[in-house]
Each structure stands twice: as structure tokens, then as C-alpha cells.
C-alpha positions as CSV (number, residue, x, y, z in Angstrom):
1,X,-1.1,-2.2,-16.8
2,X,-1.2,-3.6,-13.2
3,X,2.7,-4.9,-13.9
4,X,3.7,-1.3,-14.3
5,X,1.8,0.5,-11.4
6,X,3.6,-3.0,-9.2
7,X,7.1,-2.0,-10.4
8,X,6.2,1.7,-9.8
9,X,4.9,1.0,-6.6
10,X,7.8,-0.8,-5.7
11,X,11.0,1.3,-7.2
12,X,8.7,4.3,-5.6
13,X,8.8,2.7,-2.6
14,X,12.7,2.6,-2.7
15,X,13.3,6.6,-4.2
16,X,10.4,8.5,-3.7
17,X,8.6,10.5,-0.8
18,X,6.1,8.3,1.4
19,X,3.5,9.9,-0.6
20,X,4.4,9.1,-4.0
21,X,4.3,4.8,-3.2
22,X,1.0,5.8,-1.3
23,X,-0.7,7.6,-4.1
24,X,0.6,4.6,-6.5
25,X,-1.2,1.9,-3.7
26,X,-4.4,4.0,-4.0
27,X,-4.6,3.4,-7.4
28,X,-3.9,-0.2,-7.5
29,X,-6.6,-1.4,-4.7
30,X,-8.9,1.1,-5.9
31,X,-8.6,-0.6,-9.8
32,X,-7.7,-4.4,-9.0
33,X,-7.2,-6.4,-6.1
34,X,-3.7,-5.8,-5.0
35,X,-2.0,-8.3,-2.9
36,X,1.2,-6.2,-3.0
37,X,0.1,-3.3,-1.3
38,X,0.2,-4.5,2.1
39,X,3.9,-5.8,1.0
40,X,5.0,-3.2,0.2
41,X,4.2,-1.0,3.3
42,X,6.2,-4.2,4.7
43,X,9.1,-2.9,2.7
44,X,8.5,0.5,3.9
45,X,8.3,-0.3,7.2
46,X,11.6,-2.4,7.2
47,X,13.7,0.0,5.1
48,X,12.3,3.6,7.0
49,X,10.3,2.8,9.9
50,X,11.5,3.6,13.6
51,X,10.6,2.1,16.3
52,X,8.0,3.2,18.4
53,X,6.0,3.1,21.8
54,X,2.9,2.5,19.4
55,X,2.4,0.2,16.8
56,X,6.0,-0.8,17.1
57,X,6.9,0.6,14.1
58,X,4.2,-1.4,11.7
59,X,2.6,1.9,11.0
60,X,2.7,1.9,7.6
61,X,2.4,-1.9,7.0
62,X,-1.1,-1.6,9.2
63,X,-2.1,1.6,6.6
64,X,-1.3,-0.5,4.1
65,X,-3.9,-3.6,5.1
66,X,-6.6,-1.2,6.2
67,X,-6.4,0.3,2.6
68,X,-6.4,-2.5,0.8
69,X,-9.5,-4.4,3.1
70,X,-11.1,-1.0,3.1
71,X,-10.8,-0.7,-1.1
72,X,-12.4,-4.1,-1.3
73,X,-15.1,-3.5,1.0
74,X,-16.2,-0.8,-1.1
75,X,-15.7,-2.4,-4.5
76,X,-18.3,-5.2,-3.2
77,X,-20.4,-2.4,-1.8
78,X,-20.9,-0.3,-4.9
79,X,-20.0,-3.8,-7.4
80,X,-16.8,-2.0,-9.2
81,X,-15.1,-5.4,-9.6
């Protein structure tokens, strides 16, 4: 099951609104521990980021690493995994 959230995740990432690929990364740290999330805001990042005066365009690759730490955090907290 975690191969097919991955791929969706990732072919999300390349054809869907920013919220579909987020929804999909929500699921995965919340369920498992998903290296890939912060990856693929990498991919996010590269293919639709702009440059900024903040952040310098990282935004959605730092989301994407606070979710995932964040997730785990809370699964040791409340002992999910």
C-alpha cells in the first residue's frame, strides 16, 4: 500500500494542484515513516517554485521536513508506530 500512495504522491506531484500531492504526504507520514515526502516537495520546489526574497524558494521543500519531523514526533508521543 505504501508503493501506491509513493507513486501517487509522485505522478500528483507532476499533474495535480499543490493540494492534491499535499493531502497524499499527509497520509503517508501520518501512516508510515516516509522518507519521500520531503523529496518530493524537493521536486515541487524545482519544477514550480519561484524565487523569492524569503526562503529562497525552498518553501515547499521546508513544509515538507516540518511535516514529516512533526508526524513522527507525534507518532512517538501518542506510540502509533
Amino acid at each position: 500500500m505504501r508503493a501506491v500512495f509513493t507513486v501517487l504522491l509522485f505522478l500528483s506531484v507532476l499533474v495535480a494542484p499543490w493540494w492534491v500531492p499535499s493531502l497524499i504526504a499527509l497520509v503517508l507520514v501520518v501512516r508510515y515513516r516516509a522518507y519521500e515526502v520531503p523529496i518530493a516537495g524537493v521536486l515541487m520546489d524545482i519544477l514550480y517554485g519561484i524565487p523569492q526574497g524569503y526562503f529562497y524558494g525552498y518553501l515547499l521543500t521546508i513544509v515538507g521536513v516540518l511535516i514529516f519531523v512533526c508526524a513522527e514526533l507525534l507518532k512517538r508521543e501518542l506510540l502509533l508506530s
